[in-house]
N, C-alpha and C positions, 0 to 999 in steps of 0.2 A: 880327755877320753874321746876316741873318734866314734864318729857315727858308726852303726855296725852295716855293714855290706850286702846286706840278704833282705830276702821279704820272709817274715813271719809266717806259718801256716798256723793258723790253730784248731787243734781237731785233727784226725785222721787223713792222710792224706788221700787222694783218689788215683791210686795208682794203676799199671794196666792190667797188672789184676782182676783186680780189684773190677773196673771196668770190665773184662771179657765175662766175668760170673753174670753179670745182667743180661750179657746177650745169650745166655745160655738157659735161659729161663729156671732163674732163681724161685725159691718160694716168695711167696708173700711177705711173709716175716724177714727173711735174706734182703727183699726189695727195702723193707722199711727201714731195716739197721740203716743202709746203704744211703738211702735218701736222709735219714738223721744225720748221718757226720758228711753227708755234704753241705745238709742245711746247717753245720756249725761250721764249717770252715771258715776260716778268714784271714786275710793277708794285711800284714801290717804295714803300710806305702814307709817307701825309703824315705826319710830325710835327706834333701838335696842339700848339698854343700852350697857356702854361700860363696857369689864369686868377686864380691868386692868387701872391702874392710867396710862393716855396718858396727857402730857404736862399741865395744870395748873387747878386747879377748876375753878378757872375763868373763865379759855377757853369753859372748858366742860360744865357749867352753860349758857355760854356766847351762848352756839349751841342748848341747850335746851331751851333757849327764845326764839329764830329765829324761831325753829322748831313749837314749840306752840303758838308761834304767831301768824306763819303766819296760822296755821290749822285755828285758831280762824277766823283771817280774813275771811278766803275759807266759815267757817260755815256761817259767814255773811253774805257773796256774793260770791256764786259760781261760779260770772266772775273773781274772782279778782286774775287775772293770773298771777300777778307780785310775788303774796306770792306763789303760784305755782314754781316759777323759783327760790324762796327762799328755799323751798322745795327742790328742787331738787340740789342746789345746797349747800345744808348740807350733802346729799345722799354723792355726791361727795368728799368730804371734809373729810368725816367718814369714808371711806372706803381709802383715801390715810392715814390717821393719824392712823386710824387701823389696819390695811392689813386685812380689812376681806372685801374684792372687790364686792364677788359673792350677796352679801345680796342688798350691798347698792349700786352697781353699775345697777341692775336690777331694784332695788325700782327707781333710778334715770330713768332710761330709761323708763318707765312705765308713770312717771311725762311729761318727755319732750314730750315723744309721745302724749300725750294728748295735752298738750298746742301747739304742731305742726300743729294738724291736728282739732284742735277749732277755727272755723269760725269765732269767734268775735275779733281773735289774730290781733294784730297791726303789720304790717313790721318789728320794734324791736324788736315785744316780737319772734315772729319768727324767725329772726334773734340769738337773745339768745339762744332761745330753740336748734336750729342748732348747733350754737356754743359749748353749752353745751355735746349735743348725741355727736360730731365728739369727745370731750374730755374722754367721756366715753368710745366710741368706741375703742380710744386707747387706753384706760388702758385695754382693752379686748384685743387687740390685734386684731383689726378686722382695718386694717391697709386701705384697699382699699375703705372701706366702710365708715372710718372716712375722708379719703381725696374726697370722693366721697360727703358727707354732708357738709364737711368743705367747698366745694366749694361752695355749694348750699346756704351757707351764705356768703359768700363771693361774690354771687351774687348780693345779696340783702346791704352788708355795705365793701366797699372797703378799709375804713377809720378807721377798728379796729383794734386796735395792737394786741387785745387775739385771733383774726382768724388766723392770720398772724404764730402765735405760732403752733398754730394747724397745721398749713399747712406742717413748719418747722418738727414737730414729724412725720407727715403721710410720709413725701416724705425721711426724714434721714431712717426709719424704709423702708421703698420701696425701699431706695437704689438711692432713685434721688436726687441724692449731690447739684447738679449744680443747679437744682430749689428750694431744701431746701437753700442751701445760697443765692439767691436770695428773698424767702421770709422772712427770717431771716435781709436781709436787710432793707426789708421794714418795718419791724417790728420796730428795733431801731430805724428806720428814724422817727416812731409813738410816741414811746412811750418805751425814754430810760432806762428800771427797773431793774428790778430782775429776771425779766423772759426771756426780752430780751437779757439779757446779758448773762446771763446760758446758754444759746442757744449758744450765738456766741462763748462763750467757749469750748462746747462741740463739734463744727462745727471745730473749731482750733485745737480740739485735735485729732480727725481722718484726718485730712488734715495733721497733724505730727508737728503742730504748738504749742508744748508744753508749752514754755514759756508762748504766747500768751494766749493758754490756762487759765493756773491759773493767768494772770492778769484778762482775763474779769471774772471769778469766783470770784476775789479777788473785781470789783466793781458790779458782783452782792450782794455779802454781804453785802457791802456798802449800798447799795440802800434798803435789809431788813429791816425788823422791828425785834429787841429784842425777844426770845419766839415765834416769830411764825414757825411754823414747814416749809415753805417754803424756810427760810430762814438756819435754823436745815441742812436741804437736804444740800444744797449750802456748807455749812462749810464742812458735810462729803465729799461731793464730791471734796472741794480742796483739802482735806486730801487725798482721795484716786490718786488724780492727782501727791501728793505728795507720793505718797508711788510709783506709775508708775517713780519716778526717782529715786528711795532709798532712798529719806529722810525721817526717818521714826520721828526723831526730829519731824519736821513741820509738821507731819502726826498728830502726837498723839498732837500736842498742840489747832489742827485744831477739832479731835474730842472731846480733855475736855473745849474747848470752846462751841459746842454745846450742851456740857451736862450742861455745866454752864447756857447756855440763856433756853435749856428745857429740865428738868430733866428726866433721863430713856428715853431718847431719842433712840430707837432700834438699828437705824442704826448705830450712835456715838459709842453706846456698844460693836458692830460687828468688830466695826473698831479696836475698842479696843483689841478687841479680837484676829484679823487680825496682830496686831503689836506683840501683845504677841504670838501668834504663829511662825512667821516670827525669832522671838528671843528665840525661842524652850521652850520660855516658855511657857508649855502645860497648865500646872495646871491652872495658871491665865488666858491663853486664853480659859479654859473651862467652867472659872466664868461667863466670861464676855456674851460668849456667850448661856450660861444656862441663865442668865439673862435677856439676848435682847430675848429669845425666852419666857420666862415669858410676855412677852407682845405680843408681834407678831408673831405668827407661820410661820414664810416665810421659805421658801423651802431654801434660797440660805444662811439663818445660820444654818439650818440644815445640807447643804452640805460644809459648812465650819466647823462645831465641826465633822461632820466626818472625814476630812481631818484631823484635831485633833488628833481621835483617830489611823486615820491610821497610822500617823507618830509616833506613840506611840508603833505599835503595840497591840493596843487595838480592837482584832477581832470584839470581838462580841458587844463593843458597839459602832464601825463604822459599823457596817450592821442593828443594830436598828437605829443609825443615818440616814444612807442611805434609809431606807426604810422611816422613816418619810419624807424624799424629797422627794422622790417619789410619797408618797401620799398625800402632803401638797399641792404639784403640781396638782394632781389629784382632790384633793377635790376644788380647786380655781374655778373650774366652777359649782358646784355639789352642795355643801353647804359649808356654814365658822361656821359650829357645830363640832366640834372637829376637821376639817376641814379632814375628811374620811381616816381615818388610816386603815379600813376595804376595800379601795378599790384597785382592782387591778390593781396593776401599771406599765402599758404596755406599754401605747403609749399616747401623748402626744394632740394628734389631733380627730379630728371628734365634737368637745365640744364648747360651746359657748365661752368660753377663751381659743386661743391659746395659745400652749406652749410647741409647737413641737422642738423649739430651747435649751429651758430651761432643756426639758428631753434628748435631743441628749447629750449635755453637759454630763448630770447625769448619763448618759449609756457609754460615753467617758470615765470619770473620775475615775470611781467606780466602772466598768463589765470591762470586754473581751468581752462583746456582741455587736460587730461594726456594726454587721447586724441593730440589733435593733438602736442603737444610728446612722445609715444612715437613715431609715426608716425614722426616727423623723425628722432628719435635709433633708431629700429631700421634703417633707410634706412642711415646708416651704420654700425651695428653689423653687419649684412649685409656692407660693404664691410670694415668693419678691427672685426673683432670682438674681438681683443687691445688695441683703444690704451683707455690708462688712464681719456683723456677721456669717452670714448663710454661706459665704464662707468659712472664717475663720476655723468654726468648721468640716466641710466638708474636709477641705483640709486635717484637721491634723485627720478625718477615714480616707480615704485613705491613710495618711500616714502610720496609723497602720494597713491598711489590706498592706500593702506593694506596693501599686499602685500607685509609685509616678511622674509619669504624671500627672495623672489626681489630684494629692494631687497639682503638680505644677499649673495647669491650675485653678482651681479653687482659691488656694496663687494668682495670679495674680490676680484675679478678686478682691479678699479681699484685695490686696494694692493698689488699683487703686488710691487710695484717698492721697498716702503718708504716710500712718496710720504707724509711726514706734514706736508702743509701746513694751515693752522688752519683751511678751509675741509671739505676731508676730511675732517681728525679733530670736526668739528661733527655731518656728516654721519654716522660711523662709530660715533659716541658716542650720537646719536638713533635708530640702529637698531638696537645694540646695546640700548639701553634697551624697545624696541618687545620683542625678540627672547629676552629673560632673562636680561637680565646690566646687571641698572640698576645696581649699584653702578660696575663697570668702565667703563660708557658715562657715568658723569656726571663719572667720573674725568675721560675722555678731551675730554668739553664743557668745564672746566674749564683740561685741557690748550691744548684749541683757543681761548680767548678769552683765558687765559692770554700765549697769544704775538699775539695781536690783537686787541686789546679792541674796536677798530671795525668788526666783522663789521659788514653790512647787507644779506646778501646777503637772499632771501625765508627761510631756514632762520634765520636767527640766534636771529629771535623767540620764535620758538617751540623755539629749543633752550636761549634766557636763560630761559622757564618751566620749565624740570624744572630747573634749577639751582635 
């Protein structure tokens, strides 16, 4: 069944009629009808076709029924809020399976807020609708605003496991550990799955609890279902937890397993590409990653095939690489149509999706420009001046502008957690060494390449010379 081609009105439409009777000076009562059915209207955003093969026809058949059905329904009965919530949650669904956020993350929100603030909504359906915005909210990165929602349902049902998850992303992303494990707790104690479990992995692996780590990933998988993409995530993510020790073995068997359950899976590809890189094999890490970006334009395989080329010495097609980050990044708030290769690519912030951390990185990695890659990374240190990430990157500009106090003070704030992955301890080990304590800091570089000999990150290099 295809998408249907129209946008939805619901309610009365405002035609020019309709219109010219207000400038005619209508009664009072004439005004209030009038202002009622414009306050009901609402248009139902098109579902955009998808424009590379994402995971099965089935699947993609299987989101074009929901979608037009539930329209159908809406046509019916403009109460029937529950296909509203269906609605909005393919919105969702199509923007994590496509990376194309800014389209269907908006269409989403546009949905919820409607059924939020519709007087006939049930405590449930309200509840979902909350539930829903907080999910969206983070994939925007509007971190405070989604914990701030999140709780607003959480008000209303104590007893859900998918708020509980919400809470767990809002407060890891804010940097409040101690109450993200805590609602991570309550979570499993709900409702032990796939989502829960990815959590408590991910919670184990900045607390430096590695092993731990990839077993709970190991029975989030468990708990998937075959082909579906949430499940996809979970495998590359064991992989990547495996490649954080140097097994690149159980890296790669972890991503051609999710290429196996859903084919041209991007991320799987990345990874692919990621290991072939790692083993200097360029050539095939440039298939793999030409390939994942044949589906999904994401800025972080863009700035992985430039990494590619740099170690190639391939100038000029790591600074076309680097620039498509740049602007991949950019266009995520703007539009997902070529997703703005024409815009200029500054700065990270001021925009409906943050991405002030994302571009710090990209001005770390790829420029000499530390001014500009602080700018980015102070932007959200401002907003979540606790999360590990936002220090992390922060320490290591100051490392490169040479101010390693303050590269130390902020390292400290980013391992408060235990977090001893080999990127860190690179970084921890070279300012320690900067700071007076070269014996302990060469330990720790030792440590760190110890468990991943294929660093590449811009620090590796320079932290293989004081070894």
């Amino acid at each position: 069944m295809k998408a249907l081609n129209f946008k939805l009105i619901i309610g009365c439409a405002v035609t020019g009629a309709l219109l010219s009777l207000t400038n005619c000076g209508d009664s009072n009562a004439q005004q209030g009808e009038i202002n009622k059915e414009i306050k009901h209207q609402f248009q139902v955003p098109k579902l955009m076709e998808r424009e590379s093969m994402f995971g099965s026809i089935n699947e993609r058949d299987n989101v074009l029924d929901i979608y037009d059905n539930a329209v159908l329904a809406i046509n019916a009965n403009s109460g029937d809020l529950a296909s509203y919530l269906k609605i909005a949650e393919v919105f969702i669904q199509e923007g994590r399976i496509t990376g194309r956020y800014g389209y269907n993350n908006e269409s989403a929100l546009k949905v919820l807020n409607y059924i939020i603030a519709n007087e006939d909504a049930t405590e449930d359906t309200k509840f979902q609708g909350l539930s829903l915005k907080a999910t969206v909210l983070l994939s925007q990165h509007k971190f405070n605003d989604a914990l701030s929602v999140g709780n607003q349902a959480l008000a209303i049902n104590s007893y859900n496991a998918g708020i509980y998850g919400v809470m767990v992303d809002a407060n890891v992303e804010l940097g409040n550990y101690t109450e993200a494990v805590a609602m991570s707790d309550k979570m499993i104690s709900i409702r032990p799955d796939l989502r829960s479990y990815s959590r408590i992995s991910y919670l184990r692996q900045i607390h430096g609890e590695n092993e731990g780590a990839i077993d709970a990933m190991k029975m989030a998988i468990s708990a998937g279902y075959p082909g579906y993409e949430r499940k996809a995530w979970c495998r590359v993510t064991l992989g990547e937890l495996y490649e954080d020790a140097g097994d690149l073995t159980n890296a790669q068997m972890q991503y051609i397993l999710a290429l196996e359950e859903r084919e041209n899976y991007p991320y799987a590809l990345a990874g692919l590409g990621r290991l072939e890189m790692k083993k200097t094999n360029y050539g095939e890490a440039e298939k793999y990653y030409t390939k994942a970006l044949s589906f999904i334009e994401e800025a972080g395989f863009y700035s992985e095939l430039a990494k590619v080329y740099q170690l190639q010495g391939k100038d000029d097609e790591m600074v076309t690489a680097k620039n498509n980050a740049f602007a991949t990044l950019r266009g995520v708030e703007d539009s997902d149509h070529g997703h703005g290769h024409d815009h200029d690519a500054t700065s990270g912030h001021g925009h409906s999706h943050e991405v002030g951390l994302e571009m710090a990185k990209m001005y770390f990695e790829f420029t000499t420009d530390y001014d500009e890659a602080m700018s980015n990374a102070m932007h959200e240190y401002e907003i979540r001046p606790n999360n590990i990430d936002v220090n992390q990157i922060i320490a290591a500009i100051f490392y490169r502008k040479g101010d390693f106090d303050s590269a130390k003070m902020h390292l400290d704030k980013a391992m408060k957690t235990n977090n001893n992955s080999p990127k860190i301890n690179c970084l921890a080990g070279l300012i320690m060494i900067e700071t007076g304590s070269e014996s302990d800091g060469k330990k720790l570089l030792e440590k760190s390449f110890s468990a991943d000999p294929y660093q590449s990150h811009s620090l590796a290099k320079t932290a293989l010379s004081k070894l």
